[in-house]
RODO-2510 file (C-alpha; in nm, 4 decimals, decimal comma):
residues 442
     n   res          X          Y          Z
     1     x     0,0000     0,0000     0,0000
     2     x     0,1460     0,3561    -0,1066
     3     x     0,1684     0,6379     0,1217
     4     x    -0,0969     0,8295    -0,0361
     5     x    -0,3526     0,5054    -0,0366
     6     x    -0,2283     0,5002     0,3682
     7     x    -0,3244     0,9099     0,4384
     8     x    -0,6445     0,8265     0,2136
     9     x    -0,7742     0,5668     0,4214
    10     x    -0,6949     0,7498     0,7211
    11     x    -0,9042     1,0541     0,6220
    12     x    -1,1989     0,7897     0,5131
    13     x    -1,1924     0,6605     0,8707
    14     x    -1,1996     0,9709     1,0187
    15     x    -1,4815     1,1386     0,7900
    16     x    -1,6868     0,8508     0,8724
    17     x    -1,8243     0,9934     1,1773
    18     x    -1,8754     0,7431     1,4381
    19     x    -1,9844     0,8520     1,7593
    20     x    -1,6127     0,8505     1,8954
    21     x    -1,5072     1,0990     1,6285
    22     x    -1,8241     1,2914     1,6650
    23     x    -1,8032     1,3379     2,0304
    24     x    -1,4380     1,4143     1,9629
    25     x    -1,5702     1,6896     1,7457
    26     x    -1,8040     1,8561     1,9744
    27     x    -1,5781     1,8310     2,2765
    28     x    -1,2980     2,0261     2,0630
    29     x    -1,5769     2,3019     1,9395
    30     x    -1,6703     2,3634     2,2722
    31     x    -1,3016     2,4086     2,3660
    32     x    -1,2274     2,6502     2,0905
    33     x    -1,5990     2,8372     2,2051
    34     x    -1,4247     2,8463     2,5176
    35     x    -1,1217     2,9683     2,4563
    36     x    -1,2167     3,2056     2,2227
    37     x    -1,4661     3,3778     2,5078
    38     x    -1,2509     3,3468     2,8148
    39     x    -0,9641     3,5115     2,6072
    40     x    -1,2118     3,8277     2,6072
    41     x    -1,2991     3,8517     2,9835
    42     x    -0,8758     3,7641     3,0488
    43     x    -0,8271     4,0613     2,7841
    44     x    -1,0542     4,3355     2,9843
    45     x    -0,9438     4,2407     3,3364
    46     x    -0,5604     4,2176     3,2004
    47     x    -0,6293     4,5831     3,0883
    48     x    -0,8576     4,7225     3,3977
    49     x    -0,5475     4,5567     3,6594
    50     x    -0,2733     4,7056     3,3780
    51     x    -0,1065     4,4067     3,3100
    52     x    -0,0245     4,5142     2,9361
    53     x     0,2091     4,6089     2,7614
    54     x     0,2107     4,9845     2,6708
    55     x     0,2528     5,1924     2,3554
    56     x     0,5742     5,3636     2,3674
    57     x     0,7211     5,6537     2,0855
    58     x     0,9244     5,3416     1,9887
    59     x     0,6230     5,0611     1,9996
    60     x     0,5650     4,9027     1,6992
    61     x     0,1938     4,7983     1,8888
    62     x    -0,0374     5,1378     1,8911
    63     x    -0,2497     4,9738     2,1949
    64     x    -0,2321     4,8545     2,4905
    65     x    -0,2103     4,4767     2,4750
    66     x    -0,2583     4,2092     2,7574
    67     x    -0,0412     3,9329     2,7266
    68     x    -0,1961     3,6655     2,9748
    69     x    -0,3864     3,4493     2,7369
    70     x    -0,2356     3,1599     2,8213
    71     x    -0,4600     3,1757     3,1491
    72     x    -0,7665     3,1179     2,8528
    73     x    -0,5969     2,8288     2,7115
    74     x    -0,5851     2,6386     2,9992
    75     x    -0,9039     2,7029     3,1867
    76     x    -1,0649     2,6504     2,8806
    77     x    -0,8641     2,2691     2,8174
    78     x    -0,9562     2,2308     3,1760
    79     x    -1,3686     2,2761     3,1837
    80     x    -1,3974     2,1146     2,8440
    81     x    -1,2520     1,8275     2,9555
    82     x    -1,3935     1,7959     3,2523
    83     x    -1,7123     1,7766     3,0894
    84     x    -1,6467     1,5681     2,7606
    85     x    -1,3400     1,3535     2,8942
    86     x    -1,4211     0,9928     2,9521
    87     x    -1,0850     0,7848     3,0056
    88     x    -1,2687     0,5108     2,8270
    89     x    -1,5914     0,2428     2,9098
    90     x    -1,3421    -0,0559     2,9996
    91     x    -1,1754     0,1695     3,2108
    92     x    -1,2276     0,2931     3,5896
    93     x    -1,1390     0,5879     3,7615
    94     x    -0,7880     0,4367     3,8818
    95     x    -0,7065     0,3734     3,5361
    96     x    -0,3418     0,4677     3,4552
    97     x    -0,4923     0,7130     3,1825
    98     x    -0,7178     0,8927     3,4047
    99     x    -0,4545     0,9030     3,6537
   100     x    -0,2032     1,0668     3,3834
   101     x    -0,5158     1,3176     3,3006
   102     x    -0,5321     1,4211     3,6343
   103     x    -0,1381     1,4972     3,6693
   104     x    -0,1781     1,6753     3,4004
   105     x    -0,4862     1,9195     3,5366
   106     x    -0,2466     1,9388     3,8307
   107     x     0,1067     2,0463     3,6200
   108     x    -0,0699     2,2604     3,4061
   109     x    -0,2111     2,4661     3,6734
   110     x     0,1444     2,5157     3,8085
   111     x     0,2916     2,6101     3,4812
   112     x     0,0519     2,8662     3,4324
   113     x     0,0238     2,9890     3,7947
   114     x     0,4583     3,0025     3,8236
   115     x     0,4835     3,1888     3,4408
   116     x     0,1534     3,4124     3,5293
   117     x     0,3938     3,5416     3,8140
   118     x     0,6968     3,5711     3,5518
   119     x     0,4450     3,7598     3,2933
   120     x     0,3662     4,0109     3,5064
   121     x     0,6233     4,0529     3,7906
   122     x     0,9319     3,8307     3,6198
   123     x     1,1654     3,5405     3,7379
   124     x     1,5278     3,4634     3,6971
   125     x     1,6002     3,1299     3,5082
   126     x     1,6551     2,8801     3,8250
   127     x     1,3674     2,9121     3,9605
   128     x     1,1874     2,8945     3,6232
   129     x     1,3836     2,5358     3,5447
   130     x     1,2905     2,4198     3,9164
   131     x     0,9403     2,4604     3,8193
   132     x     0,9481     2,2580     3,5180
   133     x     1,1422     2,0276     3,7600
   134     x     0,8791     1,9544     3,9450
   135     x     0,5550     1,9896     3,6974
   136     x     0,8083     1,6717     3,5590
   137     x     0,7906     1,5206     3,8935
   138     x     0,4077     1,5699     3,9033
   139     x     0,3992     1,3927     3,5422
   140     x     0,6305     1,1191     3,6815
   141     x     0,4229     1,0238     3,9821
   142     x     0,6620     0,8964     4,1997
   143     x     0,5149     0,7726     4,5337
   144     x     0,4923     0,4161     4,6970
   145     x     0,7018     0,1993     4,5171
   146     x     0,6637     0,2837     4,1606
   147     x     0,5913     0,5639     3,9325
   148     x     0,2768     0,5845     3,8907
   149     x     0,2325     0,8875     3,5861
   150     x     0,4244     0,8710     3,2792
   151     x     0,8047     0,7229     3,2793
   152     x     0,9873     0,6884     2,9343
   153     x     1,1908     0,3404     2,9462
   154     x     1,1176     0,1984     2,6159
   155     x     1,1929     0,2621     2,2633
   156     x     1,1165     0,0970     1,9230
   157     x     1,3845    -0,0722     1,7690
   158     x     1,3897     0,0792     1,4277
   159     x     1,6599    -0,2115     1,2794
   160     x     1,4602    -0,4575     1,5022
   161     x     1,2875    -0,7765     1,4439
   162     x     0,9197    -0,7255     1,4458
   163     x     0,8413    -1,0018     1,7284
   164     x     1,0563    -0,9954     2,0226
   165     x     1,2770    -1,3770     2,0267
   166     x     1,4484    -1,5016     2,3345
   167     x     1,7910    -1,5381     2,3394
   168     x     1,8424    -1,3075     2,0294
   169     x     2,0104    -1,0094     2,1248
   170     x     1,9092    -0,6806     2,2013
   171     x     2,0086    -0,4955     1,8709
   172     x     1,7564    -0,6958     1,6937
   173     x     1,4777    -0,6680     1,9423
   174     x     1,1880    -0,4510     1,8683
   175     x     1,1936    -0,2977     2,1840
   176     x     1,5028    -0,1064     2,3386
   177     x     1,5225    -0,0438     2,7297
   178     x     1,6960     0,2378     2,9140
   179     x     1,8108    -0,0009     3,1605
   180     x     1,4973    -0,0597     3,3382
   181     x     1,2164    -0,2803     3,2104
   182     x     0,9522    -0,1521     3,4472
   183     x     0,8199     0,1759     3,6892
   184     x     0,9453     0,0706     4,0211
   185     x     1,1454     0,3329     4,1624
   186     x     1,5208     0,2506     4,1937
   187     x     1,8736     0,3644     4,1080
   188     x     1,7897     0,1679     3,7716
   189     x     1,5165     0,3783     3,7040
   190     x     1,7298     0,7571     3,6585
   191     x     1,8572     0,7372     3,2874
   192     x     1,4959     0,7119     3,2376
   193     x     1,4101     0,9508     3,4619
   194     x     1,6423     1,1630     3,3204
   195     x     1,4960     1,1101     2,9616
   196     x     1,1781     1,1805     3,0688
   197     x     1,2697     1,5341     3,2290
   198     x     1,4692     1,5967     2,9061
   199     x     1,1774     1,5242     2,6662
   200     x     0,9105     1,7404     2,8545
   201     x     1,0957     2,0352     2,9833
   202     x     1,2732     2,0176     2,5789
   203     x     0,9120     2,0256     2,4380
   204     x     0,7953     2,3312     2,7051
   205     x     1,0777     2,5220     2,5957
   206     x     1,0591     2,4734     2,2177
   207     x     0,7591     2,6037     2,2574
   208     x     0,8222     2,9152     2,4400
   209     x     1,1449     2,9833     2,1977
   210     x     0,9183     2,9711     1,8854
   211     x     0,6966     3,2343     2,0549
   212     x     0,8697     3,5026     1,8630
   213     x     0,5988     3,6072     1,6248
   214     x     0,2037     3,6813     1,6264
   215     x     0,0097     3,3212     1,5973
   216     x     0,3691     3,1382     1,5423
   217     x     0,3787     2,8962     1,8950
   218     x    -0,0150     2,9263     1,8368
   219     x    -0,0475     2,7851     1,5167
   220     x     0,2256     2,5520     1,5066
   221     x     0,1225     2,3827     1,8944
   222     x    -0,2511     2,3229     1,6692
   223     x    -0,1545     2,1604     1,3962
   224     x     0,0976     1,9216     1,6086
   225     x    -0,2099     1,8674     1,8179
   226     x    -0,4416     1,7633     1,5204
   227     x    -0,2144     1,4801     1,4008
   228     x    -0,1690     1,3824     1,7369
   229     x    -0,5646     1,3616     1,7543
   230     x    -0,5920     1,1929     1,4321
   231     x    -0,3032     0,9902     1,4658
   232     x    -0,4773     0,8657     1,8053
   233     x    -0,7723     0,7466     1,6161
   234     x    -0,6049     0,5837     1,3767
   235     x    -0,4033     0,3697     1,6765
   236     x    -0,8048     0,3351     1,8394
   237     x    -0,6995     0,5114     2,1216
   238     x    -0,9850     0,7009     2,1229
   239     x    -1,0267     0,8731     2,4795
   240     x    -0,6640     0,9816     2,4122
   241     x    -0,7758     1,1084     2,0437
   242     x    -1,0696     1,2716     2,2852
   243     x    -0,8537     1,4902     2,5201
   244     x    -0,6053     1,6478     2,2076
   245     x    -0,9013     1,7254     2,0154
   246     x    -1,0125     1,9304     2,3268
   247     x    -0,6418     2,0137     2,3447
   248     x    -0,6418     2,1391     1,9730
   249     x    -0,9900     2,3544     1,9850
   250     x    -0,8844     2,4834     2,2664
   251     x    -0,5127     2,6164     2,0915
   252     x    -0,7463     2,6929     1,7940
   253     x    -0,9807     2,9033     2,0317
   254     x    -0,7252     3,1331     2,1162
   255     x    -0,5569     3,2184     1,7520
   256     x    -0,7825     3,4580     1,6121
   257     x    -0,6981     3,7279     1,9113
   258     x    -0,3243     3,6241     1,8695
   259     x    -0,2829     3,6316     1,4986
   260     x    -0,0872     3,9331     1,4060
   261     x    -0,1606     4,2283     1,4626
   262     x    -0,2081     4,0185     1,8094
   263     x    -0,4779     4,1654     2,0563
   264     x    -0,3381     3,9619     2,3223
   265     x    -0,0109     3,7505     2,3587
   266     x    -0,0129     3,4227     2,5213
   267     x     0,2941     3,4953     2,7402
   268     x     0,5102     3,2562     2,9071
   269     x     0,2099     3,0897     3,1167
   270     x     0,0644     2,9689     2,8005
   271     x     0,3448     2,8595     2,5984
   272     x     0,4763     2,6026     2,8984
   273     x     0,1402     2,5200     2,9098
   274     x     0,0779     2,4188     2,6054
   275     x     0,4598     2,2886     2,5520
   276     x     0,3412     2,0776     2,8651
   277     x     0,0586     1,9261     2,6938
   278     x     0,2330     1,8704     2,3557
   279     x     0,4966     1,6496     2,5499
   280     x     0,2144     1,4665     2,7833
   281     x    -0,0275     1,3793     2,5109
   282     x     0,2563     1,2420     2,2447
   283     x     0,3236     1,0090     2,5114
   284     x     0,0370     0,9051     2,6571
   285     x    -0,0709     0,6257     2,4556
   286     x     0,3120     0,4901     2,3458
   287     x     0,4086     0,4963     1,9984
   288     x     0,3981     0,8169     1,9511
   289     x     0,7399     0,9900     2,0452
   290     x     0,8564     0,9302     1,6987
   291     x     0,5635     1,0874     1,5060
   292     x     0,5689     1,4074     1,7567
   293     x     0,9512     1,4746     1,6450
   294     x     0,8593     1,4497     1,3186
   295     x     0,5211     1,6852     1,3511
   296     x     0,7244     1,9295     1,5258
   297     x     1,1001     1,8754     1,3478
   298     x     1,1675     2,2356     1,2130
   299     x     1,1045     2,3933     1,5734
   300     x     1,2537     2,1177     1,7854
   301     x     1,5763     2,1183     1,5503
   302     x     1,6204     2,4704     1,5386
   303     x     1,6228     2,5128     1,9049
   304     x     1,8981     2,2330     1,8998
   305     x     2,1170     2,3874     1,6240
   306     x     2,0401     2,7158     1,8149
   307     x     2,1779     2,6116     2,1404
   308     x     2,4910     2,4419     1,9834
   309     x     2,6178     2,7184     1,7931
   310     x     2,6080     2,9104     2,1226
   311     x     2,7734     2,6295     2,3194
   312     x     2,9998     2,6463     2,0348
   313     x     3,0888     2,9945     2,0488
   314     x     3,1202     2,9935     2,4808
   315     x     2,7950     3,1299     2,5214
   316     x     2,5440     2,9861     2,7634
   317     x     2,2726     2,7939     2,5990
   318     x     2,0160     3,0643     2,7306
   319     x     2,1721     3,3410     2,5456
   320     x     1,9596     3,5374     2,3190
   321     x     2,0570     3,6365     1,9804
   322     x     1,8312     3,6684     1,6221
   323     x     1,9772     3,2859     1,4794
   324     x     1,6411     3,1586     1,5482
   325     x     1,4597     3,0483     1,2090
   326     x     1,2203     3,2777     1,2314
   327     x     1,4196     3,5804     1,3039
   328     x     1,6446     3,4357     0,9868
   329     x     1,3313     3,4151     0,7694
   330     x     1,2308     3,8095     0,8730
   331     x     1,5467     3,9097     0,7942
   332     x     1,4927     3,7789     0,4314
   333     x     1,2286     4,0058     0,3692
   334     x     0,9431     3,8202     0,5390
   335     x     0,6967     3,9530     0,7197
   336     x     0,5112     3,7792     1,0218
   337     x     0,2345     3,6259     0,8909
   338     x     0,4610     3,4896     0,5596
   339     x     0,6360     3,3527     0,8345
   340     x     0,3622     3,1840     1,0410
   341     x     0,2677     3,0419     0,7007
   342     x     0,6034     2,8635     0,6315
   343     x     0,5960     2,7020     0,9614
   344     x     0,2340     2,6076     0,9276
   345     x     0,2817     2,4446     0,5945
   346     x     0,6036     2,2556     0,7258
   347     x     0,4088     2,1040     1,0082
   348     x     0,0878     1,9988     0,8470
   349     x     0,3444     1,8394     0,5639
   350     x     0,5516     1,6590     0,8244
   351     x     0,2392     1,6204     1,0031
   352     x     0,0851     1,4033     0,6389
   353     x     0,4053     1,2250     0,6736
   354     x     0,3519     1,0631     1,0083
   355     x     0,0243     0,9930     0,9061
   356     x     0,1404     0,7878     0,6202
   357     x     0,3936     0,5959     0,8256
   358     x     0,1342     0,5459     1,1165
   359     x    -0,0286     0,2804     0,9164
   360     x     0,2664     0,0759     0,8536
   361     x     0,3183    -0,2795     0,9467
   362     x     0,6639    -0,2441     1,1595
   363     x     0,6650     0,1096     1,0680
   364     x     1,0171     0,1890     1,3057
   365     x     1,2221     0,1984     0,9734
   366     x     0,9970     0,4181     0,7962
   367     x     0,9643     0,6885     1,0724
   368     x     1,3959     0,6795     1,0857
   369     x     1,3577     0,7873     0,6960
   370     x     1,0940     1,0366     0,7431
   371     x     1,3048     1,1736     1,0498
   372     x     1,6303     1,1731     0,8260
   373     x     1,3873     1,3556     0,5762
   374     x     1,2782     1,6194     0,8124
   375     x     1,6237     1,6997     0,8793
   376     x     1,7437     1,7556     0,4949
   377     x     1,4422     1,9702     0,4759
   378     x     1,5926     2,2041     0,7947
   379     x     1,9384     2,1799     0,6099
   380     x     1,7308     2,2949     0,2793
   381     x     1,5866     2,5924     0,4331
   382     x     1,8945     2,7183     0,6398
   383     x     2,0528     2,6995     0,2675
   384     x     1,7418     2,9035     0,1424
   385     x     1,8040     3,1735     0,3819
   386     x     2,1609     3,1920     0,4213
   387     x     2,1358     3,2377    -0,0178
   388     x     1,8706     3,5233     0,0318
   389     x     2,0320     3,6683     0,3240
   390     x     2,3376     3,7307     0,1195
   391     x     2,1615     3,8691    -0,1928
   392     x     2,0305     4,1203     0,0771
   393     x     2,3453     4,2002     0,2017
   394     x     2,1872     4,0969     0,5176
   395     x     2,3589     3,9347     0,8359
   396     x     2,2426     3,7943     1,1499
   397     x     2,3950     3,9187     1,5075
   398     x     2,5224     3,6612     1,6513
   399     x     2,6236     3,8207     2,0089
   400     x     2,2744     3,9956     2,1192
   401     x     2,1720     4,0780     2,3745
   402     x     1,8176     4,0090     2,1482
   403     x     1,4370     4,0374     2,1710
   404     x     1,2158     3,7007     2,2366
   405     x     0,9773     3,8736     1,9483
   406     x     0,6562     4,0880     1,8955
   407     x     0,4595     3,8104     2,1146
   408     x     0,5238     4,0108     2,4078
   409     x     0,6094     3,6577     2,5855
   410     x     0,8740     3,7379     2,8682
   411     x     1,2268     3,6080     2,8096
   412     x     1,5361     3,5201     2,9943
   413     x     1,6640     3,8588     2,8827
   414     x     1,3509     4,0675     3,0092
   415     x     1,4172     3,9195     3,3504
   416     x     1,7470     4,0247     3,3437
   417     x     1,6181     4,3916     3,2475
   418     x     1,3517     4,3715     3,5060
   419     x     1,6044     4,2499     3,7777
   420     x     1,7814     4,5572     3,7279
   421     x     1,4905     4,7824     3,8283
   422     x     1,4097     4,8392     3,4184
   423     x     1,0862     4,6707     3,3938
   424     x     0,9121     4,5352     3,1428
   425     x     0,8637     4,9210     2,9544
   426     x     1,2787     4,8970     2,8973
   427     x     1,2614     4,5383     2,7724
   428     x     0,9600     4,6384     2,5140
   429     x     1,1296     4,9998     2,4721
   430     x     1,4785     4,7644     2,3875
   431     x     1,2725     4,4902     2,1850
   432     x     1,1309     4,7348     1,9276
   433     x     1,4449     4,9468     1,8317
   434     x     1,6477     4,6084     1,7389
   435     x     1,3414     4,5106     1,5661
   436     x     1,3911     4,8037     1,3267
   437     x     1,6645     4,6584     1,1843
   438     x     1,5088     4,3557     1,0106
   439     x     1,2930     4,4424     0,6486
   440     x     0,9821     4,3063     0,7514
   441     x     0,9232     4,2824     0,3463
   442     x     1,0669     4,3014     0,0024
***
C-alpha cells in the first residue's frame, strides 16, 4: 500500500463519523468556544489591573495589549474536559490514563500559575527550570514503590525484528530499554528519569522559543495537536484522540486574538502550558514519540542547532541572539504572517508524513527515513536563507543581547532587564528598536 492510499484511508476513517469521532468533534468546538470567550474577559481584566504592555514613541503595537492568554488556554482545556473527557468504558477511575489526566490538570495549573507570576512581575532562570522540575515530577508520579504517571523506558527498535525472540540479542529486538524494564522506583530507574525530564521540559521550551511572532507557537502547537488527535484514532486510542481534540480547539480558540496584529499575547504561562501538553499527550498512549519529532522537526531542531552554535561559540545555551529560524526568515524580507505560514505548511506536511507511516506494518524503519527527511528539509531551508540573506546584504547578530519577538512573551533577557529595576517598559522599549533593523518585506 502507497503512502498516499495510507493518508487516504486514514481521512476515510476519520470522515466517517462514528460517535467517537463525533463526540471528539463537539468536545474540541466547545473548547475553541471556550477559549475564544474566556480570552475576552482575560483581555478586559488584564487591561482594567494594567497588566499590558504599553505603547511607547518606539512601539511598533499602537495599543495597549494584555499578554496573559495563556490563562484562557488552559481554563478553557480544563472545563472542556472535565465535561467531555471519559478515560474510556473498559476503564475505571484508577485507570493509569485517568490518573495521567489528572497529573496533568495538576502540572498545568502550576505552569501557568509560576509563568503568570513571571508575565507580570518576572523570574530569573533557576527558579523557572525548578518549576518545570517539578511539573516533571508531578507527570512522573513517583510515590509508593513505583511511578505511577508517565516514565519513558522503552523505545522501538527501528533495525529490530518485528516479534521480540528469546535469546536473540538486544540490537535486533523490537523494543530497546533504558536499563529498566519496568516503573518501580530505583537507582535503575534515573537514565529514564532523566529522559523523561529531558523530553518534557525540551518540548515546554521549544515552545516558548518559537513564541517570537504573532500566531507562530499558536499555530504551530494546533496543527501538532491535530495529528496527534488523528493519529490517536487511527491507533483506536480514542479517549486519548478525545482529550487532544479538546487540546487542539482549545489552541485553535485562542488564535484569532493572537494572529498578528495580536490583541493579546499568550505569554510565558501559556506557551509552557501548552509545551506541557504537547509532550504529555505524544506520550500518553506509546508509539507516539517518533511521530511528535517528526510533527514538530523544524522547531525542535532549530532550538537544537540554536543552542549548539552558542555552546559552540562559549555562550550559555540561554543566550539570546536573532539565529532563530524565524528571526532568519524576517530578515529575508518576510513579514510575520509569511512567516507563520512557512511554519504552518512545514508542520501539516511533516504532520501528512507521520500519518502515512502510522499505518505501517513495523513502521520503526519508515519513521527513521521520514526523520532523516525532516532533517534535509531544515538543512534545505537554512541553505534558502543563508542564499537570500546574502543577496540582501543581510547578516544575522550573533552576540545579542536580542528580543524574544513581537509576542510580548517574557524572556530570559527581560528578567534580566527587570532584575535591574528596568521593567518590562525597557525590555519592550529595547525589543522594538532592534526590531527596526530587520525588512519586515521586500
Amino acid at each position: 500500500m502507497t503512502q498516499a492510499n495510507i493518508i487516504y484511508h486514514h481521512l476515510l476513517f476519520l470522515f466517517s463519523f462514528n460517535s467517537d469521532i463525533l463526540t471528539a468533534l463537539i468536545a474540541g468546538g466547545c473548547a475553541f468556544v471556550f477559549a475564544y470567550l474566556l480570552t475576552f474577559l482575560i483581555g478586559a481584566f488584564c487591561r482594567k489591573v494594567g497588566w499590558v504592555d504599553r505603547p511607547s514613541a518606539r512601539r511598533v503595537h499602537t495599543k495597549a495589549v494584555p499578554r496573559l492568554g495563556g490563562v484562557a488556554i488552559f481554563i478553557a482545556f480544563l472545563v472542556a474536559s472535565l465535561i467531555f473527557y471519559n478515560p474510556g468504558p473498559n476503564l475505571n477511575p484508577h485507570a493509569h490514563e485517568f490518573t495521567i489526566y489528572w497529573l496533568l490538570i495538576a502540572a498545568g495549573a502550576l505552569m501557568v500559575i509560576i509563568h503568570t507570576y513571571d508575565d507580570v512581575v518576572g523570574l530569573k532562570p533557576l527558579p523557572k527550570l525548578i518549576a518545570q522540575t517539578v511539573a516533571v515530577l508531578i507527570i512522573l508520579a513517583p510515590w509508593g514503590t513505583e511511578f505511577n504517571g508517565i516514565l519513558i523506558f522503552t523505545f522501538n527498535n527501528p533495525f529490530g525484528r518485528d516479534v521480540a525472540q528469546a535469546g536473540a540479542p538486544w540490537y535486533v529486538q523490537p523494543t530497546l530499554f533504558l536499563f529498566t524494564h519496568d516503573t518501580l522506583i530505583g537507582l535503575i530507574a534515573i537514565p529514564a528519569v532523566l529522559f523523561t525530564w529531558f523530553w518534557i521540559v525540551g518540548m515546554m521550551n521549544t515552545v516558548n522559543l518559537i513564541d517570537g511572532l504573532d500566531g507562530l507557537a499558536t499555530g504551530v502547537v494546533a496543527i501538532a495537536a491535530l495529528f496527534i488527535t488523528i493519529i490517536s484514532f487511527v491507533l483506536q486510542q480514542y479517549s486519548i484522540a478525545l482529550l487532544s481534540a479538546i487540546f487542539t480547539g482549545a489552541t485553535l480558540g485562542f488564535l484569532p486574538h493572537n494572529w498578528n496584529p495580536a490583541k493579546i499575547f499568550m505569554g510565558d504561562s501559556g506557551s509552557m502550558f501548552l509545551g506541557l501538553g504537547l509532550a504529555v499527550l505524544s506520550i500518553m498512549g506509546g508509539a507516539k514519540i517518533a511521530l511528535a519529532i517528526i510533527v514538530l522537526g523544524v522547531p525542535i531542531l532549530d532550538v537544537a542547532v540554536v543552542t549548539i552554535n552558542r555552546v559552540r561559540r562559549g555562550q550559555s545555551p540561554l543566550h539570546y541572539d536573532k539565529t532563530h529560524l524565524h528571526y532568519r526568515l524576517m530578515a529575508t524580507g518576510l513579514n510575520a504572517r509569511q512567516i507563520c505560514y512557512v511554519f504552518y505548511g512545514l508542520t501539516f506536511l511533516f504532520g501528512l508524513l507521520a500519518l502515512s507511516v502510522s499505518g505501517i506494518h513495523n513502521a520503526h524503519f519508515y519513521k527513521l527515513v521520514v526523520i532523516g527527511v525532516v532533517v534535509l528539509t531544515m538543512a534545505g531551508l537554512v541553505y534558502w536563507i543563508d542564499r537570500r540573506q546574502r543577496r540582501r546584504g543581510m547578516q544575522i547578530k550573533l552576540d545579542g543581547p536580542e528580543p524574544k519577538g513581537d509576542n510580548g512573551s517574557s524572556s530570559f533577557q527581560e528578567s534580566e532587564i527587570r532584575q535591574r529595576g528596568g521593567g518590562r517598559a525597557e525590555y519592550q522599549g529595547q525589543r522594538e528598536q532592534e526590531q527596526v533593523i530587520l525588512p519586515l518585506s521586500d
